[in-house]
MIVEXMI-111566 format. One record per residue: residue number from 0; residue in one letter; x, y, z of N, C-alpha, C in turn. Coordinates in pm, 1 decimal. Each point is the difference from the previous one (the first is absolute). Layout:
NUM  A  X  Y  Z  X  Y  Z  X  Y  Z
...
***
This chain:
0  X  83.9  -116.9  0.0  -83.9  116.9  0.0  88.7  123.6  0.0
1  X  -79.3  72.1  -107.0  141.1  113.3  7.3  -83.2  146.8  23.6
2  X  74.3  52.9  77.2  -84.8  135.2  112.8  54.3  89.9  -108.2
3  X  -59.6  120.2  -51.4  -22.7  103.8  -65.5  86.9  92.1  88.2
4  X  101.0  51.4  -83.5  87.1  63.7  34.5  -11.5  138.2  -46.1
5  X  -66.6  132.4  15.9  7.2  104.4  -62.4  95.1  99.0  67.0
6  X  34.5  68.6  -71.3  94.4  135.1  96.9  -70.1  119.3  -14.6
7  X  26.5  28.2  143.2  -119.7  140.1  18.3  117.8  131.9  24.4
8  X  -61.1  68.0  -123.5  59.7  89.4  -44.3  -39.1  145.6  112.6
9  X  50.2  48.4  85.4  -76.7  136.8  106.8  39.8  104.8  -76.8
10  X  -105.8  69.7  -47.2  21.0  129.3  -58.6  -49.9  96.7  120.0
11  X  -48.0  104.2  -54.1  -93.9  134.5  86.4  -88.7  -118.5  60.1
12  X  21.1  27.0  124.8  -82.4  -56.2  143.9  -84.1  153.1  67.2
13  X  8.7  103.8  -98.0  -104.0  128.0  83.5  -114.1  -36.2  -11.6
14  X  -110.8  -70.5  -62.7  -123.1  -51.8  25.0  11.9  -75.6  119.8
15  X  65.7  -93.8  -10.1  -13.0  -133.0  120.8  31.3  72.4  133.6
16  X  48.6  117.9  41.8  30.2  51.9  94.4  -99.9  101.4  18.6
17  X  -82.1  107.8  -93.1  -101.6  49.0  32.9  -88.2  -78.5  49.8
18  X  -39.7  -89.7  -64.1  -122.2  -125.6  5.4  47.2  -49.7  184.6
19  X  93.9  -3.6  43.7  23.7  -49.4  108.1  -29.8  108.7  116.6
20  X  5.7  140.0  -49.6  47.0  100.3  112.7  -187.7  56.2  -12.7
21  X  -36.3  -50.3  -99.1  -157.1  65.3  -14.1  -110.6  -113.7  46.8
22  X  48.6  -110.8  42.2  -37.5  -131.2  69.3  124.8  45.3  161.0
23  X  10.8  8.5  4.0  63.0  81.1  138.0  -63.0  116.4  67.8
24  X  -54.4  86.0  -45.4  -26.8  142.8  44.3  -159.1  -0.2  -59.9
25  X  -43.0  -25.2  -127.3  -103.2  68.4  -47.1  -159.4  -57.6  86.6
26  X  -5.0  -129.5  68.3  -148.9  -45.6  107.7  5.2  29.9  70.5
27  X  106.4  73.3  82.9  79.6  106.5  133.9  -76.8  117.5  -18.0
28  X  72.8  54.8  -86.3  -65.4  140.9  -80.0  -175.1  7.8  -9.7
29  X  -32.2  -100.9  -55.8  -146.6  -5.2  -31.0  -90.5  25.3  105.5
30  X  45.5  -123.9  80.2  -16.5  -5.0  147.0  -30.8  115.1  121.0
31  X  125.6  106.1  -55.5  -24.6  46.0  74.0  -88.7  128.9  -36.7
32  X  11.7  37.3  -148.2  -85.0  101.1  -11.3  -107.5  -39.0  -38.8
33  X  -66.2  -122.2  21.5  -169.2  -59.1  40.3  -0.9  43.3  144.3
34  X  99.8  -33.2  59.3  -63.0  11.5  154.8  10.4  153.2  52.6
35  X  71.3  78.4  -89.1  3.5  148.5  51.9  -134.9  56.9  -33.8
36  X  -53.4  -51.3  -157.1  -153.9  45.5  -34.0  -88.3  -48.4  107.3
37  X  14.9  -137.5  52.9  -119.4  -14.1  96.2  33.0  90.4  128.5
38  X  138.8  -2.1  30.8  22.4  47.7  143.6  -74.0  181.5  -12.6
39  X  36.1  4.7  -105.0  -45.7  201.0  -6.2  -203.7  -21.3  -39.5
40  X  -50.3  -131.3  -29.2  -133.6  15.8  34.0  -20.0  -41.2  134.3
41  X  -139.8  -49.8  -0.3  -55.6  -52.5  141.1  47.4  -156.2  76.5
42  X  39.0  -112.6  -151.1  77.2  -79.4  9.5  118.6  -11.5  94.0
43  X  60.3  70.5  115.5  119.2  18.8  62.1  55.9  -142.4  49.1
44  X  -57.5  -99.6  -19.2  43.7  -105.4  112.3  57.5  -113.3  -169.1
45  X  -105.0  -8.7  -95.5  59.4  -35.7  -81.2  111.2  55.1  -44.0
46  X  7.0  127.2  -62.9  119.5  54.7  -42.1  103.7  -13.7  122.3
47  X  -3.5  -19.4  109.6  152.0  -30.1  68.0  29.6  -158.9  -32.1
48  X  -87.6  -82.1  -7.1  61.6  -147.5  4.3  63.1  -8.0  -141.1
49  X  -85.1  72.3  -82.6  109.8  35.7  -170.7  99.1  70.4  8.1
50  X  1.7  47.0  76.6  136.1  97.9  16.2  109.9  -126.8  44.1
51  X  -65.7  -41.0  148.0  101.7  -83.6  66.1  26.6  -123.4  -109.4
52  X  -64.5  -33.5  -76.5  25.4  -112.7  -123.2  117.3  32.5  -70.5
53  X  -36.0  166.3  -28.4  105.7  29.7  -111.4  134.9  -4.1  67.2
54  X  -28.3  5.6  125.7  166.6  15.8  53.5  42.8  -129.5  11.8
55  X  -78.3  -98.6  51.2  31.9  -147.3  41.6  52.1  -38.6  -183.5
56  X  -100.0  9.8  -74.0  58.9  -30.3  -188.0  91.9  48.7  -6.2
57  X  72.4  160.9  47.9  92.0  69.2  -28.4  116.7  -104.2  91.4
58  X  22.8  -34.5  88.6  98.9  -49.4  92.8  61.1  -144.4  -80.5
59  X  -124.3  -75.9  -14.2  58.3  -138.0  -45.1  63.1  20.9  -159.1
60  X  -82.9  71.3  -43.6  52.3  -25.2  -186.4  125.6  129.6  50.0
61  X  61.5  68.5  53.9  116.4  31.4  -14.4  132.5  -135.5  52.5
62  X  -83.2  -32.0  102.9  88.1  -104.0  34.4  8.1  -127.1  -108.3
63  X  -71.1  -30.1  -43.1  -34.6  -120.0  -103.3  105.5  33.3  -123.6
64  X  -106.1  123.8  -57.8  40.3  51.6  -177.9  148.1  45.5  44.8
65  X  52.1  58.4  86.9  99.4  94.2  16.8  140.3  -67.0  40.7
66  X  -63.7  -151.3  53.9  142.8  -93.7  -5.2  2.1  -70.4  -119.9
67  X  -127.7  -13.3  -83.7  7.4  -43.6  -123.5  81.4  92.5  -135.6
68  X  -7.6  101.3  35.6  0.5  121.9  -86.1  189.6  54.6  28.2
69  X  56.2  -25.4  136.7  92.5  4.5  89.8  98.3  -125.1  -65.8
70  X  -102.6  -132.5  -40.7  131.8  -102.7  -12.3  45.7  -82.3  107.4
71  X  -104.7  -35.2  69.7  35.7  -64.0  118.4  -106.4  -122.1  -6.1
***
C-alpha cells in the first residue's frame, strides 16, 4: 500500500492568520456589544451575563488561539 506523498508548498499564510485572530476576538466582540445594547435597555441582568460571556470567550480563545497562533 503506498501512502500519497504530496509536498505542501506555504505561501502567504495572511488569510489563515486573519481567519484565526477573527475566530479569536470577533464572538468576544459580538458578545459584548449585544450585551452593552441590552445592558443600556431595561434588559440589565441579561446584558451583564453577555458581557461576562464575552470576557470568559475572550480569556480562553486567547489562551487557546494565542498558543496556537504563538507556536506552542
Amino acid at each position: 500500500m503506498y501512502i500519497l506523498s504530496l509536498p505542501l508548498e506555504v505561501g502567504n499564510l495572511g488569510g489563515l492568520v486573519a481567519i484565526l485572530f477573527l475566530i479569536m476576538l470577533g464572538p468576544a466582540v459580538l458578545l459584548l456589544v449585544i450585551g452593552l445594547i441590552l445592558r443600556s435597555k431595561q434588559k440589565k441582568k441579561a446584558g451583564k451575563i453577555l458581557i461576562i460571556l464575552a470576557g470568559v470567550y475572550m480569556l480562553v480563545s486567547l489562551g487557546v488561539c494565542g498558543a496556537l497562533v504563538s507556536g506552542f
